[in-house]
C-alpha positions as CSV (number, residue, x, y, z in Angstrom):
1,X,15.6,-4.6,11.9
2,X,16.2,-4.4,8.3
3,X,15.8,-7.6,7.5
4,X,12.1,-7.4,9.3
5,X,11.4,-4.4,6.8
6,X,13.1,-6.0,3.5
7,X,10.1,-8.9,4.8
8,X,7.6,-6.0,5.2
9,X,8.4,-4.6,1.7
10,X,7.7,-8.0,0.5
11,X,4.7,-8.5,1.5
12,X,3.2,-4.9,0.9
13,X,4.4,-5.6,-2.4
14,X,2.7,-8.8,-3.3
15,X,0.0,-7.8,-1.3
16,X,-1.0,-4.7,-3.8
17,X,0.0,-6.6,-6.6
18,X,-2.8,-9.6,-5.7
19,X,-5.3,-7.2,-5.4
20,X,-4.9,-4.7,-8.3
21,X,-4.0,-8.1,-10.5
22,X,-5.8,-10.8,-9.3
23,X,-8.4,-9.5,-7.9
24,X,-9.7,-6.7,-10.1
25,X,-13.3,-7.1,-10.3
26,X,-13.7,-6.0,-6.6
27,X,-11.1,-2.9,-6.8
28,X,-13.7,-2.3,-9.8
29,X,-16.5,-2.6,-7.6
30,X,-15.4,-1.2,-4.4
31,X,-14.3,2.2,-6.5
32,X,-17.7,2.3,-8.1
33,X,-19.4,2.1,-4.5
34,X,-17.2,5.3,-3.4
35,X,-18.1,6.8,-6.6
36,X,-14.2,7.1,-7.9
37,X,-14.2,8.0,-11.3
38,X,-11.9,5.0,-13.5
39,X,-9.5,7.2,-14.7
40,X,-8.4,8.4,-10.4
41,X,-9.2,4.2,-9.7
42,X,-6.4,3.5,-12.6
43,X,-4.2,6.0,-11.8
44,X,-4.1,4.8,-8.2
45,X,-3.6,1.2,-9.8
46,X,-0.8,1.7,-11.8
47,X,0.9,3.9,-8.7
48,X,0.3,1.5,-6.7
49,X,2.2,-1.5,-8.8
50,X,4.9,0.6,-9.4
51,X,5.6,1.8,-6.1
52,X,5.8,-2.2,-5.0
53,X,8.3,-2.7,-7.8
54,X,10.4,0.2,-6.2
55,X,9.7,-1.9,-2.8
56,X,10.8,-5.1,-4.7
57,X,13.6,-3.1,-6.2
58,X,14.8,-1.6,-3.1
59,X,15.6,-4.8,-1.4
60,X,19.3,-4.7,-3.7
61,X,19.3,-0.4,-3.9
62,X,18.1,0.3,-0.4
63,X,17.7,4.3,-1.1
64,X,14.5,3.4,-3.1
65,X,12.6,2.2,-0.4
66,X,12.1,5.5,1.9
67,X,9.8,7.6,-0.9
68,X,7.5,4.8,-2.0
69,X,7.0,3.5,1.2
70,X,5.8,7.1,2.3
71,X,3.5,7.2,-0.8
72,X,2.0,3.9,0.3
73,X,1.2,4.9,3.1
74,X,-0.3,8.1,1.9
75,X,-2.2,5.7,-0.1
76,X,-3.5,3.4,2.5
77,X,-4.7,6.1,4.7
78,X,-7.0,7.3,1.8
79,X,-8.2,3.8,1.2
80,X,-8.9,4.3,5.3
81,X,-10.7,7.1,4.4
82,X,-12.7,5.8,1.6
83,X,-14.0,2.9,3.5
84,X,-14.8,5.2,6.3
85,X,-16.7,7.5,4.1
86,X,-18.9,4.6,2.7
87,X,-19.4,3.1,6.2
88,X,-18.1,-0.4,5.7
89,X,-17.7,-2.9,8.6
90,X,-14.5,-2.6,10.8
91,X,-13.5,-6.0,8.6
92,X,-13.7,-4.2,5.8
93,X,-10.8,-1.7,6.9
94,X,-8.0,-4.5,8.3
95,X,-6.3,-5.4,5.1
96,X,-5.3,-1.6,4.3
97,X,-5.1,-1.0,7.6
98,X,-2.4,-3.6,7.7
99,X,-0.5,-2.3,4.7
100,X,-0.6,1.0,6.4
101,X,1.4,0.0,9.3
102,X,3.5,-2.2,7.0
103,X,4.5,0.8,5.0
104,X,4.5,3.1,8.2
105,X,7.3,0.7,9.8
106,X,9.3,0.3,6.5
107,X,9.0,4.6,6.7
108,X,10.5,4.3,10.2
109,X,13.3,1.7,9.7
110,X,14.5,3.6,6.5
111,X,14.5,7.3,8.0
112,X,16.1,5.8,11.1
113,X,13.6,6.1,13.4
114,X,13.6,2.6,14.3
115,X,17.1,0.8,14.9
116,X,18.1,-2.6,15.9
């Protein structure tokens, strides 16, 4: 099972990192719409990035893992919120819905609530 969650971590990682990175201009736009100030829409940026390099980084020192993936999580379920609150399309909520469960099964696996 841990392999499965070293793959999850992986792509929850790169995942956050493509959008805060790469695709910028519509984090920019989307936090605008909810009417996030810049300063809360950085802040959640740069937590964000670093808690997938803990991710990354807890593929070789596995007692990283357990605390960032919780905060991800945390994370994701306010990005739920948020799109909730501005009453997007169901489409609209599958990519953090995804990385929710991602980081809710890497949770799991690392507390021991999931074995193989």
């Amino acid at each position: 099972m841990f392999k499965i969650a070293i793959l999850a971590q992986v792509v929850v990682a790169l995942s956050v990192v493509y959008v805060w990175v790469v695709r910028l201009p519509n984090v920019q736009k989307e936090f605008h719409e909810y009417g996030i100030p810049d300063i809360l829409r950085n802040t959640v940026g740069a937590t964000k990035i670093a808690l997938s390099t803990l991710l990354i980084a807890g593929i070789w020192y596995p007692s990283l893992v357990l605390v960032p993936a919780a905060i991800m999580a945390f994370l994701m379920l306010c990005a739920q919120a948020a799109h909730l609150k501005a009453k997007h399309p169901l489409l609209k909520y599958v990519p953090s819905l995804i990385l929710l469960l991602l980081s809710l099964f890497i949770v799991a696996v690392y507390s021991g609530k999931i074995t193989a």
